[in-house]
C-alpha positions in Angstrom: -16.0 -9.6 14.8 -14.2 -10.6 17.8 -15.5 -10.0 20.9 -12.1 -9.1 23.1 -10.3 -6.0 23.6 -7.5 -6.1 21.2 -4.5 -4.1 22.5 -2.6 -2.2 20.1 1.2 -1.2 19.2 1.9 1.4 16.6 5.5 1.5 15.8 6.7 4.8 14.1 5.1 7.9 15.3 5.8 10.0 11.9 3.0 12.2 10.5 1.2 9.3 8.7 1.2 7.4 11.2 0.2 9.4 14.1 -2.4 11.2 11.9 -3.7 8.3 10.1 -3.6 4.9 12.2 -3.9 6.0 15.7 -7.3 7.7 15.5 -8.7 5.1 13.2 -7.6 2.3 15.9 -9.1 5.0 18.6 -12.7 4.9 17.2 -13.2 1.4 17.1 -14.7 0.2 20.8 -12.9 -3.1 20.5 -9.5 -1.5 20.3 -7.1 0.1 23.3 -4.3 1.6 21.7 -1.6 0.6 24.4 1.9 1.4 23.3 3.6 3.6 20.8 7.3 3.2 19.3 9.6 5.6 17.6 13.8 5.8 18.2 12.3 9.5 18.3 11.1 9.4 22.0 10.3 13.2 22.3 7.8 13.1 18.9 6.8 9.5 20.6 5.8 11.1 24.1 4.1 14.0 22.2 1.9 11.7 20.1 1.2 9.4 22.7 0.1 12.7 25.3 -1.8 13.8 22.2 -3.9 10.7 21.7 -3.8 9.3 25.2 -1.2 6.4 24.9 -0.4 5.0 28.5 3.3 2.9 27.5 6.2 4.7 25.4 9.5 3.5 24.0 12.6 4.3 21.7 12.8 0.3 21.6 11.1 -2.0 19.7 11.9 -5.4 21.0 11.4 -3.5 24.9 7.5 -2.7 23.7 7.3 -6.5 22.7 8.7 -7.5 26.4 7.1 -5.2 28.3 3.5 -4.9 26.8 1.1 -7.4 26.4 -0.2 -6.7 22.8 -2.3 -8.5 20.7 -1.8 -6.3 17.4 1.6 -4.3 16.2 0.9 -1.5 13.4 3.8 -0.8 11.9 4.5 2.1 10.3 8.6 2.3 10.4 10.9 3.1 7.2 10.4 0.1 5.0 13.9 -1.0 5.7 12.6 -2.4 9.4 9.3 -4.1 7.9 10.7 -7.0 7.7 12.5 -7.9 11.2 9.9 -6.3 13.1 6.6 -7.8 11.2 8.7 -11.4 12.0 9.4 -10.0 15.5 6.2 -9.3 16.1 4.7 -12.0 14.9 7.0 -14.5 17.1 5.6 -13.1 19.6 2.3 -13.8 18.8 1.0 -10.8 17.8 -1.0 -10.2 14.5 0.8 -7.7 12.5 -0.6 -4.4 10.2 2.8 -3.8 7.9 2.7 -0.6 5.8 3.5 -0.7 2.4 6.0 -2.3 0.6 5.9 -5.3 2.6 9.9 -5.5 2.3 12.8 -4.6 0.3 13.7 -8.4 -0.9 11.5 -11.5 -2.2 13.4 -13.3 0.1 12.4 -10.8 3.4 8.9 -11.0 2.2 9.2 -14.6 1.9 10.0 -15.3 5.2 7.5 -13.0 6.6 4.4 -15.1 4.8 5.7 -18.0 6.3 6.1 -16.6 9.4 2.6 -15.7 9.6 1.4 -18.7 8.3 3.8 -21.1 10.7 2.7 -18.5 14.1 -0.8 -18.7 12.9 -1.3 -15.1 13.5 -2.6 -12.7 10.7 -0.5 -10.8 8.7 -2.0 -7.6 6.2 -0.5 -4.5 4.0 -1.8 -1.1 4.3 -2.9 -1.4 1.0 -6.3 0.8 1.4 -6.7 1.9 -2.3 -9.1 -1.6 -2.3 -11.2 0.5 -0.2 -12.2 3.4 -2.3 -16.0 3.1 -3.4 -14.9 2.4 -7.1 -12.9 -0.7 -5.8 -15.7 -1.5 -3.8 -18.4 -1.5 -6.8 -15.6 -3.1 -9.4 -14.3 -5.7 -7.1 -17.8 -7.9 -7.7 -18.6 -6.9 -11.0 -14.6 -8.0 -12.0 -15.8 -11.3 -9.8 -19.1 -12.1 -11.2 -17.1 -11.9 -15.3 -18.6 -8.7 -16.6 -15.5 -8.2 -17.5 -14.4 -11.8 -18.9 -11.1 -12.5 -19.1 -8.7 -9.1 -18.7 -5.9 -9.0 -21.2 -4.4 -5.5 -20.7 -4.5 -3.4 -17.6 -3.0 -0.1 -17.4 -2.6 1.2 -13.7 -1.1 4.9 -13.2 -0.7 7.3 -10.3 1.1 10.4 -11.1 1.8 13.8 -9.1 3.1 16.9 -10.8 4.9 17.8 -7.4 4.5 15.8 -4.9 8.3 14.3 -3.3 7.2 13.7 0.3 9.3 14.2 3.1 12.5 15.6 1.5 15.7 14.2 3.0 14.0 12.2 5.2 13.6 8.2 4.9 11.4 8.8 2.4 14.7 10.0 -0.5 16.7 7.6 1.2 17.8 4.1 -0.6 19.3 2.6 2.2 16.0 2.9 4.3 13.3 3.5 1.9 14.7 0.8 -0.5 13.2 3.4 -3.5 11.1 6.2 -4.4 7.5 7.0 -5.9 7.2 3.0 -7.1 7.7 2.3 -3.2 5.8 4.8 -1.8 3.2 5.2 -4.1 3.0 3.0 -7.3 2.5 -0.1 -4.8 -1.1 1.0 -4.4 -2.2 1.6 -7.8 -0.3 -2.1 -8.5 -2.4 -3.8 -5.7 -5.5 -2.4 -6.6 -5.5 -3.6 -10.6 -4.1 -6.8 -9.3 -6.5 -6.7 -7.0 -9.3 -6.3 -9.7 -7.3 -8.5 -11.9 -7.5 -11.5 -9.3 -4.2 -11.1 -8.6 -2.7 -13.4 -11.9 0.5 -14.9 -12.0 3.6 -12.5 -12.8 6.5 -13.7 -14.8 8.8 -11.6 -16.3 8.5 -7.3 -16.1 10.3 -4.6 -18.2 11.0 -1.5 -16.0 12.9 2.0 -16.2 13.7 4.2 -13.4 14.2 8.1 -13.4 15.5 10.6 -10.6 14.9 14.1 -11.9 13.5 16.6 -9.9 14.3 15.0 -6.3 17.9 15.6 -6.7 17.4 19.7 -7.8 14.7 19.9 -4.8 12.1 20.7 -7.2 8.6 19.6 -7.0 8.8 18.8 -3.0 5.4 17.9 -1.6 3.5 19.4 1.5 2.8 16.8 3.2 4.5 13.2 4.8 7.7 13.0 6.8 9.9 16.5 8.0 11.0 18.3 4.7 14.7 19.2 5.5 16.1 22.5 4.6 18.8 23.1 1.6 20.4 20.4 0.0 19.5 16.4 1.5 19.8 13.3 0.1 17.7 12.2 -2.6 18.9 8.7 -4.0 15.8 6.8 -5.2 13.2 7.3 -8.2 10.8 10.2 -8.9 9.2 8.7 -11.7 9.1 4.6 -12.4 7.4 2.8 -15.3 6.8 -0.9 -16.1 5.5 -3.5 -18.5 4.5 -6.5 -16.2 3.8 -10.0 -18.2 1.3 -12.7 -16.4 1.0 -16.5 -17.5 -2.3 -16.2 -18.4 -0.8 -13.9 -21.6 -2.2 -10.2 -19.6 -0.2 -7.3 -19.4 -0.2 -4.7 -17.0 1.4 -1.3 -18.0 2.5 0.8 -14.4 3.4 4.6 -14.0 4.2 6.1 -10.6 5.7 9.8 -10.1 6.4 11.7 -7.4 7.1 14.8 -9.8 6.9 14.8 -13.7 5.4 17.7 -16.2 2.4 16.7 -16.5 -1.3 16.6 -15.0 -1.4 14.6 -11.6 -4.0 12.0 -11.7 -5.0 8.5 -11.1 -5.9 5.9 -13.5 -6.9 2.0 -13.9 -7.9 0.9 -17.0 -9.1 -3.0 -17.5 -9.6 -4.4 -20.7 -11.3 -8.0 -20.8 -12.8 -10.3 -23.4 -16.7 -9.4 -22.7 -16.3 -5.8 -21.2 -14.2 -3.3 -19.9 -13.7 -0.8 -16.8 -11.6 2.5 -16.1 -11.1 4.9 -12.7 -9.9 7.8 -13.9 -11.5 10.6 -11.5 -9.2 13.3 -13.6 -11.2 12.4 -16.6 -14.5 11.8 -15.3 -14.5 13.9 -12.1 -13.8 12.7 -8.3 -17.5 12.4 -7.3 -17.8 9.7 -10.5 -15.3 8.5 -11.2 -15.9 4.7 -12.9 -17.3 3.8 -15.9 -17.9 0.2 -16.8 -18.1 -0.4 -21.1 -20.2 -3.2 -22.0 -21.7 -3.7 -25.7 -25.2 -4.0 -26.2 -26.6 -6.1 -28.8 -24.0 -3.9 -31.8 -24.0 -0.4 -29.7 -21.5 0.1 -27.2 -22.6 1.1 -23.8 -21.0 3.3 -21.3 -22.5 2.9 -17.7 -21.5 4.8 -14.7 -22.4 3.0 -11.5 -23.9 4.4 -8.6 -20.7 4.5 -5.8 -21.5 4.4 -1.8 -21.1 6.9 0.1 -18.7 6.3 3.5 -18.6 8.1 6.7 -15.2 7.4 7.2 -12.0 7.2 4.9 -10.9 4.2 3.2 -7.3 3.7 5.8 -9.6 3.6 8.7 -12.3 1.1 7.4 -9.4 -0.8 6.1 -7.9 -1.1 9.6 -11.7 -1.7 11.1 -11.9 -4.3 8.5 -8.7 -6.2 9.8 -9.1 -5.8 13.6 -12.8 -7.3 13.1 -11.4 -10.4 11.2 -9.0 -11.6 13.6 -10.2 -14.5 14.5 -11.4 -15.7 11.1 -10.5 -18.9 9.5 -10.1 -16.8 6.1 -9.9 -12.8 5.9 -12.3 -10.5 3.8 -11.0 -10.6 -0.1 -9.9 -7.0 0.5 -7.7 -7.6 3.2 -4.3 -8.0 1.3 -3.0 -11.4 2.3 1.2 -12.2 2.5 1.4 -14.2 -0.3 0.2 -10.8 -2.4 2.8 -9.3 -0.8 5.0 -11.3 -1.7 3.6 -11.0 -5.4 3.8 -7.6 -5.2 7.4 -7.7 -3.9 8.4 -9.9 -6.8 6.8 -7.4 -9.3 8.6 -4.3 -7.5 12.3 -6.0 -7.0 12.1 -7.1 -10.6 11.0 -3.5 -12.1 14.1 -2.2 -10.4 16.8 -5.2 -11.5 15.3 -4.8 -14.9 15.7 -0.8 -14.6 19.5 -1.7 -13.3 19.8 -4.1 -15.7 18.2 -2.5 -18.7 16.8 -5.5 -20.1 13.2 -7.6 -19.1 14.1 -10.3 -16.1 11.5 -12.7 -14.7 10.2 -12.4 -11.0 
């Protein structure tokens, strides 16, 4: 743990943001959340009287001047990940970067080696690794229960759930895309994740917009929903066959809106055992089941899951402002150079979607 006061910057003062971040920075004794950001001053000023915030700006590169910061969370549209996450980290700031990490393998790229060059620490807010069944799997996928995993299947579907309707969210030019962005990136990292994060090199994807552009199936929560007719110009619905050099496969499903039942799933299937989250199936207070064979008889076994105070985005962000001064991070920190795996999976589902053929990453 470090032992300073580390002085915080949250860029973006949206509803996840504001909600989410700032009070899980606020609890943590070793944290002063100095600044806030946002090109919307009045919502800035409101969250920052809300949450006690001494310094506010419309301007990023004016917080970075006029604030002496040790962390920046960034929680913009993902079109400003990139050049702020490099800004920030030029400065010599370590830098929290919502999900995706950017919109191009190149952007993500440069933002590794950033990092890496600055010597400053660079994580995603990819907090699906801290749900108690990623906790429990994580080990038991480490210690090769599982063996070797040849087929992964990793879904996250809403029956109506389009967040923040004609807001960045439905917007290509900022958001870059839809549900894959927004949502399908955390069901990816964590079977990666539990995978060990294997070598991508080629993916098969298809895209669908349905529902967003009817304004049908809108969410209730995220970013403002604007009245009547907005734009919607990304995907509602993405799905994916991703191919790894070790010969696994990884089957992907992300919707914002489809007919069907919402749920969650990741199923692993490895050489000596197998594993599935699938709360829908097996309820939300047990969720995992682990399938071994004993001796001829196959075995179901349902671990016993912790219990946590406090939700998986905050323990993630406690988890990265007590490793700062590390040599290595925690395993479930996400590190840039899975971000930049990740990136190359997501870029190439949509080529291959434009394309309509498989293309490597």
């Amino acid at each position: 743990m470090t032992d300073k006061k580390v002085r915080v910057g949250v860029v973006g003062a949206g509803f996840v943001t504001a909600r989410g971040h700032i009070p899980a920075y606020k609890r943590l004794p070793n944290v002063s959340v100095e600044a806030i950001c946002d090109i919307n001053v009045e919502r800035a000023k409101a969250v920052a009287e809300e949450f006690g915030i001494p310094h506010v700006f419309a301007d990023f590169e004016e917080m970075l001047e006029q604030v002496d910061l040790d962390l920046v969370s960034i929680g913009t549209p993902n079109r400003f990940h990139a050049p702020q996450t490099i800004a920030a980290l030029e400065k010599g700031c370590h830098v929290l970067c919502e999900k995706p990490m950017a919109l191009t393998v190149e952007e993500a790229q440069a933002m590794a080696e950033t990092a890496r060059r600055v010597g400053r620490k660079l994580t995603l807010g990819l907090h699906h690794r801290y749900r108690p069944e990623a906790v429990v799997l994580k080990p038991i996928c480490e210690a090769g229960e599982l063996g070797e995993i040849y087929y992964a299947r990793a879904s996250l579907m809403r029956r109506a759930g389009i967040p923040g309707y004609g807001s960045h969210f439905t917007n290509k030019e900022l958001a870059g895309g839809g549900a894959l962005y927004d949502i399908g990136v955390h069901i990816l990292d964590l079977t990666l994740y539990l995978m060990g994060y294997p070598e991508p090199i080629s993916v098969s994807g298809k895209t669908f917009s349905i529902f967003g552009p009817q304004r049908k199936k809108l969410g209730r929560w995220g970013a403002d929903i604007h009245p009547g007719p907005a734009r919607f110009d990304v995907d509602d619905l993405a799905t994916a066959i991703v191919k790894f050099d070790n010969g696994a496969v990884l089957h992907l499903e992300a919707a914002w809106a489809f007919h069907g039942r919402s749920e969650q799933r990741v199923q692993l299937a490895g050489q000596e055992g197998g594993a599935e989250i699938y709360p829908a199936m097996f309820g939300s207070d047990q969720p995992l089941r682990v399938y071994k064979d004993w001796g001829d008889s196959a075995v179901d076994i349902t671990p016993e899951l912790p219990q946590f105070s406090v939700r998986q985005q905050a323990r993630h962000i406690e988890n990265f402002v007590n490793h700062l001064d590390d040599p290595e991070p925690p395993s479930a920190l996400a590190t840039p150079e899975e971000g930049v795996i990740l990136t190359r999976i997501l870029t190439g589902i949509y080529r291959s979607a434009e394309a309509g053929e498989e293309v490597t990453v």
